[in-house]
N, C-alpha and C positions, 0 to 999 in steps of 0.2 A: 289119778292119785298115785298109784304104782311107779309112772313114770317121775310124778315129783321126786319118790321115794330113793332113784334109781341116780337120778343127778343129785343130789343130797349127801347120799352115800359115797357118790366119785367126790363131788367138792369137799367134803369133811376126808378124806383119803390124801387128795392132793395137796391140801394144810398139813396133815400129819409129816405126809411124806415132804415137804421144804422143811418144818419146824425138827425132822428128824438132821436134814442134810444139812442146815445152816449151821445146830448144836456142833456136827462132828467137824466142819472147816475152824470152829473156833478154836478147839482141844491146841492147849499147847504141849510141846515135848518134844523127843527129838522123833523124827519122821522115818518111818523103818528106810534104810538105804540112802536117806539124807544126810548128808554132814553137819553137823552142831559144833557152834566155836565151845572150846574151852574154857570155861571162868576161871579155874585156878589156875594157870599154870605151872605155879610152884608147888602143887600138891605133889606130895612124894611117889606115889603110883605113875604122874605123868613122866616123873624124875627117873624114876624106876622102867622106863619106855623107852625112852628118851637113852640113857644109859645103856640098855639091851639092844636097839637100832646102833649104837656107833660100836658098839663090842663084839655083833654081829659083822657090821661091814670090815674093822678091823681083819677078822678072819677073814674071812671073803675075798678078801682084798689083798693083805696083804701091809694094811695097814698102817700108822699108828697113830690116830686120830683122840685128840682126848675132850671130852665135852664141856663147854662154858659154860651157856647154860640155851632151857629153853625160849624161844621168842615167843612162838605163837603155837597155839594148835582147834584140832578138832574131833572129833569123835564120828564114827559112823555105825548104826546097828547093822549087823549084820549077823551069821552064824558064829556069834562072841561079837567083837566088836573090830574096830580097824580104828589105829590114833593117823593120823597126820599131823607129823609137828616138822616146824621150821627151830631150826634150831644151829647154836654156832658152836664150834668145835676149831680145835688146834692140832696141827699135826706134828707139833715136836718145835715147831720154830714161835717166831712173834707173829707170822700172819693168824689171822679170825679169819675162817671162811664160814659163809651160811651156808645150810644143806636140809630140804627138806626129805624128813623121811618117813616112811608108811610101815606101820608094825599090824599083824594083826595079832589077838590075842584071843584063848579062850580060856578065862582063868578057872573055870571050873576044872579045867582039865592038866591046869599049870603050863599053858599051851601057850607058845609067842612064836611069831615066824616074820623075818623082814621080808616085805612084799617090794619096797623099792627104797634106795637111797641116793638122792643126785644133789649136783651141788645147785645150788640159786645163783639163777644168773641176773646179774645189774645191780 
């Protein structure tokens, strides 16, 4: 009887424990350190990103890049978060080039730092 008691309690355990593990693969949202597309783009914070990545490389660089607008981007959780957007920008002439660039941010802290900015190539 004991023994029944004993496998009973492991099979009622190892149900819990899938009906635990299957609930949390469902969870949507963004995945700590995963990248998540963007649904607005035109939201003005992305714009406000977007605008601080090409104002940054300006100095950096030596500049003078002025922004069109955003293409694409993504978000990523991290200690604040990291945008990567792809975005096109003009340097004073009639050429559009695209350049994707990585900001991270922490806005509690009023915190932005460009992590990388290069051009797209093809």
């Amino acid at each position: 009887m004991q023994q029944n008691q004993r496998f009973l309690i492991l099979l009622l355990s190892l149900l819990f424990l899938h009906l635990i593990f299957s609930d949390a693969r469902k969870e949507k949202g963004p995945l700590l350190g995963g990248w998540t597309p963007i649904e607005n783009i035109k939201d003005p914070h992305v714009t406000e990103i977007a605008e601080f990545a090409v104002s940054e490389y300006n100095k950096q660089s030596k500049s003078s890049l002025k922004l069109q607008k955003v293409v694409k981007g993504e978000t990523q959780v991290v200690s604040g978060m990291n945008y990567r957007l792809v975005l096109k920008a003009t340097d004073g002439g009639s050429a559009t080039k695209t350049y994707q660039a990585v900001v991270w941010e922490k806005a509690w802290q009023n915190y932005k730092n460009l992590t990388s900015f290069n051009p797209v190539k093809g």
